[in-house]
VEXDREN-2710 file (C-alpha; in Angstrom, 1 decimal):
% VEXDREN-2710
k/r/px/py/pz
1/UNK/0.0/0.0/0.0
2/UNK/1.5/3.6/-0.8
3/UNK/1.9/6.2/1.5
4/UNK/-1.3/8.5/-0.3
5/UNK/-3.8/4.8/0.7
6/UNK/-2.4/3.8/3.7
7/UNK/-2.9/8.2/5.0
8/UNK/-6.6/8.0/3.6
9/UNK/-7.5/4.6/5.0
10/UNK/-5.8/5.9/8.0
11/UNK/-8.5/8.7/7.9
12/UNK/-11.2/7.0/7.3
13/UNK/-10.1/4.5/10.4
14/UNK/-12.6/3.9/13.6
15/UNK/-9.6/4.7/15.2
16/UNK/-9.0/8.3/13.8
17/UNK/-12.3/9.3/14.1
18/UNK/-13.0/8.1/17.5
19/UNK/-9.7/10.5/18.2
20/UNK/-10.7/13.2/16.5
21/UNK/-13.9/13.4/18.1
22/UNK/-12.6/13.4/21.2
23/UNK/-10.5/16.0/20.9
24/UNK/-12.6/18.3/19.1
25/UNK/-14.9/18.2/22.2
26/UNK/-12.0/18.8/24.0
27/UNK/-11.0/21.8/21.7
28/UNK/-14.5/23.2/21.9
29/UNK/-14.6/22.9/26.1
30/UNK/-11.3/24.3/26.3
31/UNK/-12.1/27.3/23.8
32/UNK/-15.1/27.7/26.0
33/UNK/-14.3/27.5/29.0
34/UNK/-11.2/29.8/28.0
35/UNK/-13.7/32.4/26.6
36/UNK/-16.1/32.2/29.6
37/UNK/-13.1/32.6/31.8
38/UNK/-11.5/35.9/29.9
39/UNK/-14.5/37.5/29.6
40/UNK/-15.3/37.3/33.3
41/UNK/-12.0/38.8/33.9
42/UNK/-12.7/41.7/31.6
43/UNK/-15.7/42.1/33.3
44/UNK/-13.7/41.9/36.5
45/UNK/-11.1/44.9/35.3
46/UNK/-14.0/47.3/34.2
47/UNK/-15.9/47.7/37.2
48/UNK/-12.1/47.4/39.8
49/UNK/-11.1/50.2/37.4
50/UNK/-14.5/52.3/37.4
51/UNK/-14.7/51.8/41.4
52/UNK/-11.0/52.8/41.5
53/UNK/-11.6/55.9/39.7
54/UNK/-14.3/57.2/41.7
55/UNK/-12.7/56.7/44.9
56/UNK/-10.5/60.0/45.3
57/UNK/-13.4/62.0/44.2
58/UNK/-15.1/60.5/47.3
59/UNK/-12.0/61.3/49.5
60/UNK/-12.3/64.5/48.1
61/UNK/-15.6/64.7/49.2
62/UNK/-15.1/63.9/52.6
63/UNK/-12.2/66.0/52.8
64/UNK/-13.9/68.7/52.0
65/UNK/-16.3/68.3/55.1
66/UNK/-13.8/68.1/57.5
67/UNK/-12.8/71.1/56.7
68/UNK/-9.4/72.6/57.2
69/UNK/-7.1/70.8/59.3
70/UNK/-5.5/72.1/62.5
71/UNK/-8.5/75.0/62.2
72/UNK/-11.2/73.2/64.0
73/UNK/-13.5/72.3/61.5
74/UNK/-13.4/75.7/60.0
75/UNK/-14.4/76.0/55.7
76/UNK/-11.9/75.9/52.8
77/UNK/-11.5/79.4/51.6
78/UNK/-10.7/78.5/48.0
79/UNK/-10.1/75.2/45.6
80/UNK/-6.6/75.6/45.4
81/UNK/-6.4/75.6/49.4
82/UNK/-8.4/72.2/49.2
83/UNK/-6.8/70.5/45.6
84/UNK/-3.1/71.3/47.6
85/UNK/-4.3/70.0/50.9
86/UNK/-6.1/66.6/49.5
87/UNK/-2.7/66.4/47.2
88/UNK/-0.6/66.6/49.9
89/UNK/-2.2/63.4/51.3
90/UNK/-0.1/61.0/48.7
91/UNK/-0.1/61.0/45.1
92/UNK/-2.1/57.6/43.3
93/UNK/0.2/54.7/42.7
94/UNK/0.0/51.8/39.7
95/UNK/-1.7/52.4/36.8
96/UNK/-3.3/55.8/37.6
97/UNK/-2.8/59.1/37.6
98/UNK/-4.4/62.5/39.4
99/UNK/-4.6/66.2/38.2
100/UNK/-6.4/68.8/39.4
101/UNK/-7.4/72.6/38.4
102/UNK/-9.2/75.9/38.9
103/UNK/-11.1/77.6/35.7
104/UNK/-9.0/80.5/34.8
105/UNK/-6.9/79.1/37.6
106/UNK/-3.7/77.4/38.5
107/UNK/-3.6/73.1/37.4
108/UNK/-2.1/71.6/40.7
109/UNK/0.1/68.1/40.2
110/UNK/0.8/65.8/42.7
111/UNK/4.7/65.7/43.4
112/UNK/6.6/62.9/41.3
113/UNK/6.1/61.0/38.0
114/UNK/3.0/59.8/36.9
115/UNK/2.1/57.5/34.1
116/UNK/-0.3/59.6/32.2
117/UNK/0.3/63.1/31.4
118/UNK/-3.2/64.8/31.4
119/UNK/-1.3/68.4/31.9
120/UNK/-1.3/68.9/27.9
121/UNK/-3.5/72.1/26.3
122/UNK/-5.1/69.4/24.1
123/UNK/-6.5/67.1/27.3
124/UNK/-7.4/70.4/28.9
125/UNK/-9.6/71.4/26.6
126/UNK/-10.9/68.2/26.3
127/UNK/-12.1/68.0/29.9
128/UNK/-13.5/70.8/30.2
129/UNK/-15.7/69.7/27.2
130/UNK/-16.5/66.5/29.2
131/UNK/-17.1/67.7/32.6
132/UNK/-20.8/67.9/34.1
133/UNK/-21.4/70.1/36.9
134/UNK/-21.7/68.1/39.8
135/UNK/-21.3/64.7/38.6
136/UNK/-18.6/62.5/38.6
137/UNK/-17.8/61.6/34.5
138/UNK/-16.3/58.4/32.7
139/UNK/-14.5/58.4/29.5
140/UNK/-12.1/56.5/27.5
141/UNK/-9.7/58.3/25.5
142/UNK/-6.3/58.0/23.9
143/UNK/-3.1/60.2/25.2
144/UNK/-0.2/60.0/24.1
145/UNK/-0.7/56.7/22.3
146/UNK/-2.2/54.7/25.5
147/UNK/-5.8/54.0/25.9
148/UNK/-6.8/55.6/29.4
149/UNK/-9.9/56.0/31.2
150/UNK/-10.8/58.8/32.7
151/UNK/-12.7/59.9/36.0
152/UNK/-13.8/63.3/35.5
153/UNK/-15.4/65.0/39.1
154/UNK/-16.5/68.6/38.5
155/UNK/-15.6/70.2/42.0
156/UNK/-16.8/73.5/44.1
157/UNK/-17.3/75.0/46.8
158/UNK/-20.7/75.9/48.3
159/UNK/-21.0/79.8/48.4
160/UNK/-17.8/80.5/45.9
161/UNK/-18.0/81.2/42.4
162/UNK/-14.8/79.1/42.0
163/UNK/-15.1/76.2/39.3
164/UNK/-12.6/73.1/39.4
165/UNK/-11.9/69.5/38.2
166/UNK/-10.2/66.7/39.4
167/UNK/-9.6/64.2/37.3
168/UNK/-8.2/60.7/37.6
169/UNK/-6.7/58.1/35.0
170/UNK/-6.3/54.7/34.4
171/UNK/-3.9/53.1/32.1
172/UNK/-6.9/50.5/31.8
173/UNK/-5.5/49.2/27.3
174/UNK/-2.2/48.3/29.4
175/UNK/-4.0/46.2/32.0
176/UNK/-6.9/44.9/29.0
177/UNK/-3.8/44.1/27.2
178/UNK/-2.1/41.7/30.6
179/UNK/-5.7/39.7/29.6
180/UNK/-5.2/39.5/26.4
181/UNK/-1.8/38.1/26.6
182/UNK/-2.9/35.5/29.0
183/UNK/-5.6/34.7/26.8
184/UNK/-2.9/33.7/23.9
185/UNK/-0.9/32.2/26.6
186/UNK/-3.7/29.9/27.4
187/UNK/-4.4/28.9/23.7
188/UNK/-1.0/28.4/22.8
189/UNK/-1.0/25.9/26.5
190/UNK/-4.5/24.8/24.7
191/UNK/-3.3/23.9/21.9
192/UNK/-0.2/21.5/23.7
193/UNK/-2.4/20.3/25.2
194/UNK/-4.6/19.3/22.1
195/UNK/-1.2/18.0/20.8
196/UNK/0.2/16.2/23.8
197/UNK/-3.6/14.7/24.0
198/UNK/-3.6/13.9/20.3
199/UNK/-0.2/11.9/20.8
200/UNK/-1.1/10.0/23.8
201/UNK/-4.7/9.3/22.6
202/UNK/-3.3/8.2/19.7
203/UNK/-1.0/5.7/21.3
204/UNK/-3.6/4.7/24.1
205/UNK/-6.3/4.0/21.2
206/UNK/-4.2/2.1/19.1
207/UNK/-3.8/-0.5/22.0
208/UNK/-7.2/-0.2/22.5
209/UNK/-7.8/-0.8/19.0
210/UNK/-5.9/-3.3/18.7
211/UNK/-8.4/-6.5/18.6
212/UNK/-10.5/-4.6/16.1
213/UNK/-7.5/-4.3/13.6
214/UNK/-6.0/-7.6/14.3
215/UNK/-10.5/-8.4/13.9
216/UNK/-9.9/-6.7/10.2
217/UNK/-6.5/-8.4/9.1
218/UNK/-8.5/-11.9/10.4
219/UNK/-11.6/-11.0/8.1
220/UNK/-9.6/-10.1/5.1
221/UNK/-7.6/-13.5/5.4
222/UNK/-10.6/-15.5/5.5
223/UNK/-11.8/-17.5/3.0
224/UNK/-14.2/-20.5/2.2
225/UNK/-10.7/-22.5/2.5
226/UNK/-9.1/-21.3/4.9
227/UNK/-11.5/-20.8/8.5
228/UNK/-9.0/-21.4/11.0
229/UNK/-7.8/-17.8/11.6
230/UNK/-8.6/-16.8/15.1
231/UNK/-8.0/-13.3/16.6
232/UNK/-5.6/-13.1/19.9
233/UNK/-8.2/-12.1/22.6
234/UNK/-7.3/-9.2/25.5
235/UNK/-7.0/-10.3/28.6
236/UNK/-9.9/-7.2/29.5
237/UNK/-13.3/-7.5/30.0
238/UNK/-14.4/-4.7/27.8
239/UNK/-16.3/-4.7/25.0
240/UNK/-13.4/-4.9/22.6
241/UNK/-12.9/-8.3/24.4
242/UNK/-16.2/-9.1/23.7
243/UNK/-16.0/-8.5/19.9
244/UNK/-13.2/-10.2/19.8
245/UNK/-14.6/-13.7/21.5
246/UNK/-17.9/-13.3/19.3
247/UNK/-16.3/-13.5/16.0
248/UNK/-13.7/-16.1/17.2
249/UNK/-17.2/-18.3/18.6
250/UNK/-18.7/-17.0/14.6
251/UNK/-15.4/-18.7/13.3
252/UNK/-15.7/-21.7/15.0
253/UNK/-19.5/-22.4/14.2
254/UNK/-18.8/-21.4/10.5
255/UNK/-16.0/-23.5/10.6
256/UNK/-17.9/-26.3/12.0
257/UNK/-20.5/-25.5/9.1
258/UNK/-18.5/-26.1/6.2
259/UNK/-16.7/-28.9/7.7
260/UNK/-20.3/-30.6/7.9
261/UNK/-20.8/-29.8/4.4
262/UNK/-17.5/-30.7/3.4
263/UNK/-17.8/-34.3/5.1
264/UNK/-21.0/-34.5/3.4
265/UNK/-20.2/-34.3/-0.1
266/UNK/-17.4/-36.2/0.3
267/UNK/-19.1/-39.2/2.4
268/UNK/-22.0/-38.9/-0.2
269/UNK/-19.6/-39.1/-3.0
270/UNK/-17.7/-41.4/-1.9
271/UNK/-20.6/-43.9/-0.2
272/UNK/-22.7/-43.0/-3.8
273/UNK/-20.0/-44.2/-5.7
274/UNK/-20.7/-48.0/-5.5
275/UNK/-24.2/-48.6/-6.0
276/UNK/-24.1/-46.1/-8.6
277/UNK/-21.2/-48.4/-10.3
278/UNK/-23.3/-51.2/-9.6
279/UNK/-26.5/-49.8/-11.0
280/UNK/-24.8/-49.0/-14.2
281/UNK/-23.3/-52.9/-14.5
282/UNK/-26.5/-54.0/-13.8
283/UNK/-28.4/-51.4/-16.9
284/UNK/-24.8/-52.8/-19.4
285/UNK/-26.0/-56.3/-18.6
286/UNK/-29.5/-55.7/-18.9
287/UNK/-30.9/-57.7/-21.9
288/UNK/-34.1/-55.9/-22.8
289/UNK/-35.7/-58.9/-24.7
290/UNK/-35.6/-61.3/-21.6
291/UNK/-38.1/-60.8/-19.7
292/UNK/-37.0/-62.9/-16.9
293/UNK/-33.6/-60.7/-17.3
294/UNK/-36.0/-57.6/-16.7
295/UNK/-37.8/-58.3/-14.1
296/UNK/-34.8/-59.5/-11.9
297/UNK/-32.8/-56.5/-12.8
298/UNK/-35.6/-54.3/-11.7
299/UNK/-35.9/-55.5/-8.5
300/UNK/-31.8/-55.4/-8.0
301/UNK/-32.1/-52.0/-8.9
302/UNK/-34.7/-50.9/-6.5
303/UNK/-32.7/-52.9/-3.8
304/UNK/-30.1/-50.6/-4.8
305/UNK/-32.2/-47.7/-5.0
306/UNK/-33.4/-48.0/-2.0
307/UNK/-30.0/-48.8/0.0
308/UNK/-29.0/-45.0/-1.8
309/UNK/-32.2/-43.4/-0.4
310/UNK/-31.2/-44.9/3.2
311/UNK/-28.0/-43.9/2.5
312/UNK/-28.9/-40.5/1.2
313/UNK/-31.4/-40.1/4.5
314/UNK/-28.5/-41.2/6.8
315/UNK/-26.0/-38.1/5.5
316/UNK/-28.7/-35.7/5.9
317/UNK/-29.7/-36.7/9.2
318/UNK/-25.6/-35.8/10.3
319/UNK/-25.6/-32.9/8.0
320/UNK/-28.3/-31.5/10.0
321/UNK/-27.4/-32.6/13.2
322/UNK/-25.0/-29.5/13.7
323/UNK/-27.9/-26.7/13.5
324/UNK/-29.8/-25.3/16.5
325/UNK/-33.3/-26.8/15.1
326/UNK/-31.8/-30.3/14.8
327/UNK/-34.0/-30.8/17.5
328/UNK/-37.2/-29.3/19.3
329/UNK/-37.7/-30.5/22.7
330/UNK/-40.7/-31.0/24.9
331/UNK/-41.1/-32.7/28.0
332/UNK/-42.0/-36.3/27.8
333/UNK/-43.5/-38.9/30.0
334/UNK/-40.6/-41.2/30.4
335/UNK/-42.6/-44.6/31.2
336/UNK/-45.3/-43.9/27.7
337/UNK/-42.0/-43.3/25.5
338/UNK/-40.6/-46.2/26.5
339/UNK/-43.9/-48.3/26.0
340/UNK/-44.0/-46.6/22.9
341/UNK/-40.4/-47.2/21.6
342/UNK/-40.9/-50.8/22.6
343/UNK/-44.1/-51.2/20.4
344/UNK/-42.0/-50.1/17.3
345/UNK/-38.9/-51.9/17.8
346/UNK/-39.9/-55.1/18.6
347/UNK/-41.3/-55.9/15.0
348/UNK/-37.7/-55.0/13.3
349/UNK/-36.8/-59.1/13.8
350/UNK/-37.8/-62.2/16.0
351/UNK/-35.9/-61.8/19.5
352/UNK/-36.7/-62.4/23.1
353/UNK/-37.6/-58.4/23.4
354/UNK/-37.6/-57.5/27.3
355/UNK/-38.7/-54.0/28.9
356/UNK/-35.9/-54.1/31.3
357/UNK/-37.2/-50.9/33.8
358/UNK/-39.6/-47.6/33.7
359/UNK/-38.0/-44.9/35.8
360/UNK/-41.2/-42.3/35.8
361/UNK/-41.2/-38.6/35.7
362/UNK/-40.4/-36.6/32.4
363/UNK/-37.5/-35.4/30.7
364/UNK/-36.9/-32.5/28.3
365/UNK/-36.2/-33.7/24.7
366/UNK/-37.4/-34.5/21.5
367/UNK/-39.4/-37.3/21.1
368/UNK/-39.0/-37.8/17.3
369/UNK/-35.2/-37.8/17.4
370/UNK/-35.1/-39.7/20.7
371/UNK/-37.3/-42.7/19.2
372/UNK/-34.6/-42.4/15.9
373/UNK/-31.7/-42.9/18.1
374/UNK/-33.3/-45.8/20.6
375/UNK/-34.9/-47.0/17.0
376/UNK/-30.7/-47.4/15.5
377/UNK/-29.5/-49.1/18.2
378/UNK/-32.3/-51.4/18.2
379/UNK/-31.7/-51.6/14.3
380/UNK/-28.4/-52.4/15.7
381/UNK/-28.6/-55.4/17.7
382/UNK/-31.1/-57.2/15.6
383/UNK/-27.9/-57.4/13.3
384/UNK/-25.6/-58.7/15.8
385/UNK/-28.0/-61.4/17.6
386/UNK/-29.9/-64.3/16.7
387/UNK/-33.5/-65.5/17.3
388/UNK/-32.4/-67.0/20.5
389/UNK/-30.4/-63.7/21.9
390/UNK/-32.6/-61.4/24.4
391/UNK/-33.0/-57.7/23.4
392/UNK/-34.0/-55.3/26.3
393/UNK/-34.7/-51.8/26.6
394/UNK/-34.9/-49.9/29.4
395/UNK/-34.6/-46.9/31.7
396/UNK/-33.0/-45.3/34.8
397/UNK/-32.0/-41.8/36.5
398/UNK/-28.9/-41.3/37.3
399/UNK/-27.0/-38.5/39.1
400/UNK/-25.4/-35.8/36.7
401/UNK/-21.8/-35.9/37.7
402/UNK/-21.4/-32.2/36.0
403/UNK/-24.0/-30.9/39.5
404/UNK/-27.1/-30.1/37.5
405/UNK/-24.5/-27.6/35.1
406/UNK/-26.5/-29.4/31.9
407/UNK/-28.2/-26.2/30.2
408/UNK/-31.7/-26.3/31.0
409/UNK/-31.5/-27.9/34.1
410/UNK/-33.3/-27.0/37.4
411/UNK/-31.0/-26.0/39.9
412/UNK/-30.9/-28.5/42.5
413/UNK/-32.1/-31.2/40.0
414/UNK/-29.1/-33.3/39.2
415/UNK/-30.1/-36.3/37.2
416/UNK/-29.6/-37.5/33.8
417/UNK/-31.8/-39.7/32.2
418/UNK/-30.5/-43.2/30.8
419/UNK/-31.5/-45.3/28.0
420/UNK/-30.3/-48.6/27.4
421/UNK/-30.3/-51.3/24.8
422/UNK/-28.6/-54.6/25.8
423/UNK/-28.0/-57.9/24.1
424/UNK/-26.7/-60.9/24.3
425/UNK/-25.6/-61.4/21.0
426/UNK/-21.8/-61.8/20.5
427/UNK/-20.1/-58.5/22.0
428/UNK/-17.6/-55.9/20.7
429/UNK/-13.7/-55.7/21.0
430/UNK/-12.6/-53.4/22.9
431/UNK/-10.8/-52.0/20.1
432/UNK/-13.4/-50.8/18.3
433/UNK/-15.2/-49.2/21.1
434/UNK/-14.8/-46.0/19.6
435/UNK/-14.3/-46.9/16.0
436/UNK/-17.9/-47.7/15.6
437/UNK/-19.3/-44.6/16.5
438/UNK/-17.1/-42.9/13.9
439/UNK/-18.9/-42.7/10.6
440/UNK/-18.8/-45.4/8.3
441/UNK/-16.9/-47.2/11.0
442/UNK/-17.6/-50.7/11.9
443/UNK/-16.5/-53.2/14.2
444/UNK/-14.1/-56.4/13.1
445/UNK/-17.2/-58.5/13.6
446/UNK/-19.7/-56.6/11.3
447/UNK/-18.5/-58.3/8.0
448/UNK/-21.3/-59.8/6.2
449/UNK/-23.7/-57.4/7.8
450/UNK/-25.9/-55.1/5.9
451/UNK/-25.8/-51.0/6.5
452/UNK/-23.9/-48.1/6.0
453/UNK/-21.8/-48.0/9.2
454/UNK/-23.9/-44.6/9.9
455/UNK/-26.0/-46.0/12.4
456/UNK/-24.3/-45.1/15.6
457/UNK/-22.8/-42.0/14.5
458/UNK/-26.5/-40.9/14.3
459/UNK/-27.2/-41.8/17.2
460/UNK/-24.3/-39.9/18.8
461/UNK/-25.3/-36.9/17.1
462/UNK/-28.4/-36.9/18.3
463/UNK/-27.2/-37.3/22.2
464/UNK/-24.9/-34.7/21.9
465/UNK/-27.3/-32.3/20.6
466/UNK/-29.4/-33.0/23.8
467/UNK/-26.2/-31.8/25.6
468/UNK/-25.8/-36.0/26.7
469/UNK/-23.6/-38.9/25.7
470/UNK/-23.6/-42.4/24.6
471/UNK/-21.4/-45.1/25.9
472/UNK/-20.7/-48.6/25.4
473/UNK/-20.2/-51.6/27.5
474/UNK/-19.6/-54.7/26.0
475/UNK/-17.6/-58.2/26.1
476/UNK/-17.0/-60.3/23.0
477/UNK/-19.3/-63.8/23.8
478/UNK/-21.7/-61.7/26.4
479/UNK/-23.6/-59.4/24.8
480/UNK/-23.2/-55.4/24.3
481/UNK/-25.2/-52.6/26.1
482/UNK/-25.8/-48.8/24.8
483/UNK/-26.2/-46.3/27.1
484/UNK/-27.8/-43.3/25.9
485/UNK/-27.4/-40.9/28.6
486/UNK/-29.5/-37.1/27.9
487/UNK/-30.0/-34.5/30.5
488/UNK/-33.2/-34.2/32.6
489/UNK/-33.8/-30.1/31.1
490/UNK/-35.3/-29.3/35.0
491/UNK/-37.9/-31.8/35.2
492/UNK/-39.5/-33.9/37.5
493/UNK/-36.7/-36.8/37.5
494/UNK/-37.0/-37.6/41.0
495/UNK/-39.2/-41.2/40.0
496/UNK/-41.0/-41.3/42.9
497/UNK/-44.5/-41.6/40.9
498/UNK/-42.5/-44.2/38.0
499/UNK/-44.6/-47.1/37.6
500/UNK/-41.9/-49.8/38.6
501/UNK/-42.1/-51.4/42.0
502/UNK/-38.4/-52.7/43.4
503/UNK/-36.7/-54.1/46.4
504/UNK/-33.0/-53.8/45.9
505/UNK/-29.4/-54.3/48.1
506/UNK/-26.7/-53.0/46.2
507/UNK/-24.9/-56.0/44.5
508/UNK/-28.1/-58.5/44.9
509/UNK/-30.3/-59.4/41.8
510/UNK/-34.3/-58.1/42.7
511/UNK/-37.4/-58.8/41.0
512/UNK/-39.0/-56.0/39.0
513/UNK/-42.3/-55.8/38.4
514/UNK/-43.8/-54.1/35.7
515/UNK/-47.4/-52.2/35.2
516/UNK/-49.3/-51.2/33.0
517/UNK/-49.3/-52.0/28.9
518/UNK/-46.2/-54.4/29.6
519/UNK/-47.9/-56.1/33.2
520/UNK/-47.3/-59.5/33.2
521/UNK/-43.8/-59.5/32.4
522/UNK/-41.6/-60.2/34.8
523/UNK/-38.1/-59.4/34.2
524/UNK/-34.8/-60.2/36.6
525/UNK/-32.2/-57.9/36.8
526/UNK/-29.0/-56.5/38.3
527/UNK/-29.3/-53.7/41.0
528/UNK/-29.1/-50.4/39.3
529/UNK/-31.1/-51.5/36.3
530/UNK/-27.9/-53.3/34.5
531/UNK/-29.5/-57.1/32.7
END
């Protein structure tokens, strides 16, 4: 990227503009606040200066009541005698400066330099013009170059014809211009202070910005090939964190998406492959004059049509078995499902069928899926067993070892809910334990035997989407037993109203009698529910 992109997208960054906002807040508060303040102290100078220059006309004033010191009290005889005396007192200090004068008279000074000179012919005049008898006058003016306010006080004495002025200045442009300079002194500190702000902000957001660019690099590197990019998460809390743990969560399920549809096509390409292969033999071979010839290839072909459509069925079921409607749950009465379930399974092939145990209560899960997966490993043993072999299903709570943490759970409810299907057919190694659940995995065992080795990995799905498990326990020459073990969701899993009857020591065998459609049967098992 060249230096003229990288500026612009640099501009046009979340990062600059959250910046720049910020400070130009900050610019406007501190131009503001600066204003406000400089103002006030204008305000401040005016009136200081305006009471300042009316208080030697006072003094005057009450100087003049007094009278005449070391005389008892007695009247000033002219303006001079009282303009010396009050002058005599001290002369103004600072900024201001005093002068005083009889019409057609002398102009009395105060002794010493003074910042203003009002003695000029030109200011003379000029006051005179100004004054108003008996009042006290304020005007701002320019002498010698310096802007000065003046207090002009038009002065006599009661019973003389005598007319004076005193008049009093203030250098007030030299003190309006102290303000001013502290005004540029405080936007040139403003405007560091922008900077300094503006450098460290910049620093400070880039950290802070630092999972959503790393959030921007990860989205521009990934591709439909390529989902494993993950963005490093903060160790904060904030929600920058946040952002950063949703997308990598986004990744993952994505991830975990088109992995699904990846193993799909290629487990329906691959598991397609052969009855497609044989399907075409079969139509090369086909000799459309025979009769005979026709109607036995028809019927191989619908065989092998319908092992495709089984096949086809079984794929979609795992495809599926990844999104949040995979399943809808609902609470069901434990004891009529498992009635149920029994009424369907028991015509998929001639076995001793046995309802081993009804636990009672309900359990949150979906029915439909949860008669598929009790349905496959039904399916399942009816391959593995003969006519002679016993096939029971059955029932039991059990405590959650996880405390009741299962999503949906009641607190204080800790039980999981588990379905079995034993046999005694002839048992898996142990070494393919896990092998079979994997899909299109089948035991050492299973040659001959007809499916697609996607039996069991259905039925996994289907457990782990009900936040459960399934486990097996099995020994070659004594049978197998499924375990499908799915949360209770918070219901009432405490069996106390199940409609099984037992009397049981840990270890001993116990009768168990059974009510209701199945009464009548009565079926010996192990403590705990185990055939």
């Amino acid at each position: 990227m060249n230096p003229a992109s990288a500026l612009r997208a640099e501009v046009h960054s979340v990062r600059f503009r959250v910046l720049a906002t910020l400070l130009m807040f900050m610019a406007v508060g501190l131009f503001v606040s600066g204003a406000f303040t400089h103002a006030a102290q204008l305000k401040i100078l005016n009136e200081n200066v305006n009471e300042q220059l009316q208080l030697p006309s006072q003094n005057l004033d009450a100087l003049a009541q007094r009278g005449r010191p070391n005389s008892g009290g007695a009247a000033y005889t002219s303006l001079e005698e009282l303009f010396t005396t009050y002058l005599r007192g001290g002369s103004p200090g600072g900024s201001e400066s005093v002068m005083t004068m009889v019409r057609g008279g002398n102009i009395i000074l105060p002794i010493g330099d003074q910042r203003t000179k009002l003695n000029s012919p030109q200011v003379i005049q000029r006051l005179w013009d100004w004054r108003v008898p008996g009042q006290t006058v304020l005007r701002d003016t320019v002498i010698d170059g310096r802007q000065v306010r003046l207090a002009i006080t038009s002065v006599s004495l009661e019973g003389r014809p005598d007319q004076g002025l005193m008049v009093v200045s203030n250098e007030i442009g030299a003190q309006r211009a102290e303000v001013i300079q502290s005004m540029w002194i405080y936007g040139l500190a403003s405007l560091a202070t922008l900077a300094l702000a503006g450098v460290v902000g910049y620093l400070v957001t880039g950290r802070l910005m630092s999972p959503i660019r790393r959030l921007r690099e990860a989205t521009q590197s990934t591709t439909f090939d390529d989902l494993t990019k993950r963005v490093e998460v903060p160790t904060s809390t904030d929600d920058v964190a946040q952002l950063a743990m949703n997308f990598n969560h986004m990744l993952e399920r994505l991830e975990s998406g088109f992995e699904n549809q990846r193993r799909f096509v290629h487990d329906a390409s691959h598991e397609l492959r052969t009855p497609m292969t044989i399907i075409r033999g079969y139509l090369e071979l086909l000799r459309a004059g025979d009769p005979a010839d026709v109607d036995q290839t028809r019927e191989l072909l619908l065989d092998e049509l319908d092992r495709m459509q089984e096949l086809v069925d079984d794929l979609l079921i795992l495809a599926r078995s990844g999104r949040p409607d995979f399943i809808s749950p609902d609470w069901i009465e434990t004891d009529e499902f498992l009635v149920a379930v029994m009424n369907r399974v028991k015509v998929l092939g001639e076995r001793r069928w046995l309802l081993d145990a009804k636990p009672g209560g309900l359990v949150h899960a979906d029915r439909r899926r949860l008669t598929q997966a009790v349905e496959q490993l039904a399916a399942n043993a009816v391959k593995h067993t003969s006519e002679a072999d016993r096939i029971s299903v059955g029932a039991a709570w059990a405590e959650n070892d996880d405390g009741g943490a299962q999503q949906g759970a009641r607190p204080g409810l800790a039980k999981n809910l588990e379905i079995w299907v034993a046999d005694t057919g002839a048992g898996i190694p142990a070494e393919d334990h896990q092998r079979i659940f994997e899909r299109f995995g089948k035991g050492r065992n299973a040659a001959g035997t007809e499916g697609s080795g996607l039996g069991l990995s259905i039925v996994k799905a289907i457990a782990e989407a009900h936040g459960g498990t399934v486990r097996l326990e099995s020994e070659v020459g004594k049978g197998s037993r499924f375990v499908l073990v799915i949360p209770s969701g918070g219901g009432d899993s405490s069996g106390e109203e199940g409609s099984g009857e037992a009397d049981s020591t840990a270890g001993d065998a116990v009768q168990l009698h059974v009510r209701g459609p199945s009464s009548g049967i009565e079926i010996l098992t192990k403590a705990g529910g185990t055939p």
